[in-house]
C-alpha positions as CSV (number, residue, x, y, z in Angstrom):
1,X,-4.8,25.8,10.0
2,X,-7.8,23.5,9.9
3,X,-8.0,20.0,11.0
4,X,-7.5,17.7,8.0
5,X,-10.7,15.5,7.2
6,X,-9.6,12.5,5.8
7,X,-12.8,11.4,5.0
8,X,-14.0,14.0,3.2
9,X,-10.7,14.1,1.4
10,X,-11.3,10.4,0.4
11,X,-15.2,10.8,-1.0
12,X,-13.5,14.0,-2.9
13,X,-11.1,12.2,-4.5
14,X,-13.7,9.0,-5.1
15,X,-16.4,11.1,-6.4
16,X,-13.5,13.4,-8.7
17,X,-14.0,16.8,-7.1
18,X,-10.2,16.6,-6.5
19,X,-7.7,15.4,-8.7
20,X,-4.3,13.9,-7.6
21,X,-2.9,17.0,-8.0
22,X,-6.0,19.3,-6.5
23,X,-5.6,17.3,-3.6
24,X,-3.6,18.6,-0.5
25,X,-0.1,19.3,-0.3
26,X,1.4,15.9,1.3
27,X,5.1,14.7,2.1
28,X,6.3,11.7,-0.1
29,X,5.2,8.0,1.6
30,X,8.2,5.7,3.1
31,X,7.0,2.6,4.5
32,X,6.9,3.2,8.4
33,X,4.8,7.0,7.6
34,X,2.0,7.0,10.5
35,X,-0.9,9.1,10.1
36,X,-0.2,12.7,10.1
37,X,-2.4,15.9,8.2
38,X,0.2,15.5,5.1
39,X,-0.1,11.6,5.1
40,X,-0.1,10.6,1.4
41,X,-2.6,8.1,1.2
42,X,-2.1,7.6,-3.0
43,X,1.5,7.8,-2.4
44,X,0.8,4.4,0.2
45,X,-1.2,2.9,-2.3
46,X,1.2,2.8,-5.0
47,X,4.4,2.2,-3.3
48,X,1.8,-1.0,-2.2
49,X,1.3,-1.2,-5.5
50,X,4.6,-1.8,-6.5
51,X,6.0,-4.4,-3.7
52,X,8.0,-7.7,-4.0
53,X,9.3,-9.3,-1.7
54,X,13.0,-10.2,-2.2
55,X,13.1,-13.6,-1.2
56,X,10.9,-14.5,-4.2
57,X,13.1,-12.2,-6.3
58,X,11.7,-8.6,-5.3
59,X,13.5,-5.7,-3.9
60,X,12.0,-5.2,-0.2
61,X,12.8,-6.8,2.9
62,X,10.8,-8.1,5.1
63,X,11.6,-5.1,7.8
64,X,10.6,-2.4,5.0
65,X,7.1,-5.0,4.0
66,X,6.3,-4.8,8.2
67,X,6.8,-0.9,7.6
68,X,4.5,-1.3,5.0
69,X,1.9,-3.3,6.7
70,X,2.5,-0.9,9.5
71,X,1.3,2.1,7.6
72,X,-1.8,0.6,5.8
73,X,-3.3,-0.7,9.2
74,X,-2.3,2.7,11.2
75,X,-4.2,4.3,8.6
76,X,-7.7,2.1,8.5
77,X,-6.3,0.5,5.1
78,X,-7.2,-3.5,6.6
79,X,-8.9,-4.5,3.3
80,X,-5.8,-3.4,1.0
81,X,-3.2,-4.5,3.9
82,X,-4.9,-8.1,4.4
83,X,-3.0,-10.0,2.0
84,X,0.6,-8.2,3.1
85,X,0.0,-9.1,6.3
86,X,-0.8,-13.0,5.4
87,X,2.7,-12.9,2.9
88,X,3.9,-11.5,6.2
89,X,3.2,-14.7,8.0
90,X,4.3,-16.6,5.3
91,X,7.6,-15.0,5.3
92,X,8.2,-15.2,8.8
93,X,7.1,-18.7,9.4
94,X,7.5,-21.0,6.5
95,X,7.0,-24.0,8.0
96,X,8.7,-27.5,6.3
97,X,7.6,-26.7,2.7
98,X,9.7,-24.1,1.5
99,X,8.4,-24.4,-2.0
100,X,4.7,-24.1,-0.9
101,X,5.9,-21.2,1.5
102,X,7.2,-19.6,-1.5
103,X,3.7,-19.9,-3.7
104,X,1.7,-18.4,-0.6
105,X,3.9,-15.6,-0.6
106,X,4.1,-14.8,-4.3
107,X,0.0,-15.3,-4.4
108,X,0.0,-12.9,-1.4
109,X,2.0,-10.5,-2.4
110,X,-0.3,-10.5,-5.9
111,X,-3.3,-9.9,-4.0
112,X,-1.8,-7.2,-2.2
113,X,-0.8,-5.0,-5.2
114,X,-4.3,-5.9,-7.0
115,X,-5.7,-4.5,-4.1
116,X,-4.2,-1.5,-4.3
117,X,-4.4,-0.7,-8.0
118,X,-8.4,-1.4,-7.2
119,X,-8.4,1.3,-4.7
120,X,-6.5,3.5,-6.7
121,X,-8.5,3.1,-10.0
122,X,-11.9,3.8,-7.9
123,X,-10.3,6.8,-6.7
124,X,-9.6,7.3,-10.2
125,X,-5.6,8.0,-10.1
126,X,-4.1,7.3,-13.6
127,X,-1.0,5.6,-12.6
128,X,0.6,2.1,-13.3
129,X,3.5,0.2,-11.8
130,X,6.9,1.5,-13.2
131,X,5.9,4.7,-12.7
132,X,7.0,7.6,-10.5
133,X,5.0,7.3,-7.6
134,X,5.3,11.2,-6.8
């Protein structure tokens, strides 16, 4: 078997020689998924795309976020992981204003998922929160 290119992978997808579905065959993301030949780099962007943290009334932990975070930076995604990993620091050091802590995080955490619905729509995935992600 050949060595998987990611890049060229990417500037298929980007340019629309390969559809979602054209693409490679890839295992479903979890948060914690380090880069492998069957990494599913759309499946990472819109599990991103669809994270909230709990305590702001979302449904991940801050173990399964650092997962997260874990997987966009071990995969070169800084730019879509930067505002994760400053909720991150928000989360884990919150300082005397609780209330403030709680607005950087929620701001944060909307940056985050805008990010990754940007990368997705220039790869030109048709896909919206709610959705399955597989």
């Amino acid at each position: 078997m050949a060595k998987f290119d990611s890049h060229k992978w990417i500037r298929e997808i980007k340019s629309g020689k390969l559809n979602e579905t054209e693409a490679i065959a890839t295992k479903t993301f979890m948060p914690g998924d380090m880069w492998s030949n069957d990494f599913d780099y759309v499946g990472m962007l819109k599990y991103g795309a669809q994270a909230t943290y709990e305590g702001i009334g979302g449904s991940m932990d801050v173990e399964e976020l650092t997962a997260l975070y874990e997987s966009f930076t071990d995969v070169n995604y800084h730019t879509e992981a930067r505002d994760l990993g400053n909720a991150l620091d928000w989360i884990n050091d919150q300082g005397q204003d609780a209330n403030r802590a709680q607005e950087m995080i929620e701001d944060y955490m909307e940056s985050f998922r805008m990010a990754c619905m940007k990368t997705l729509k220039e790869w030109k995935v048709k896909w919206k929160p709610g959705m399955p992600i597989k």
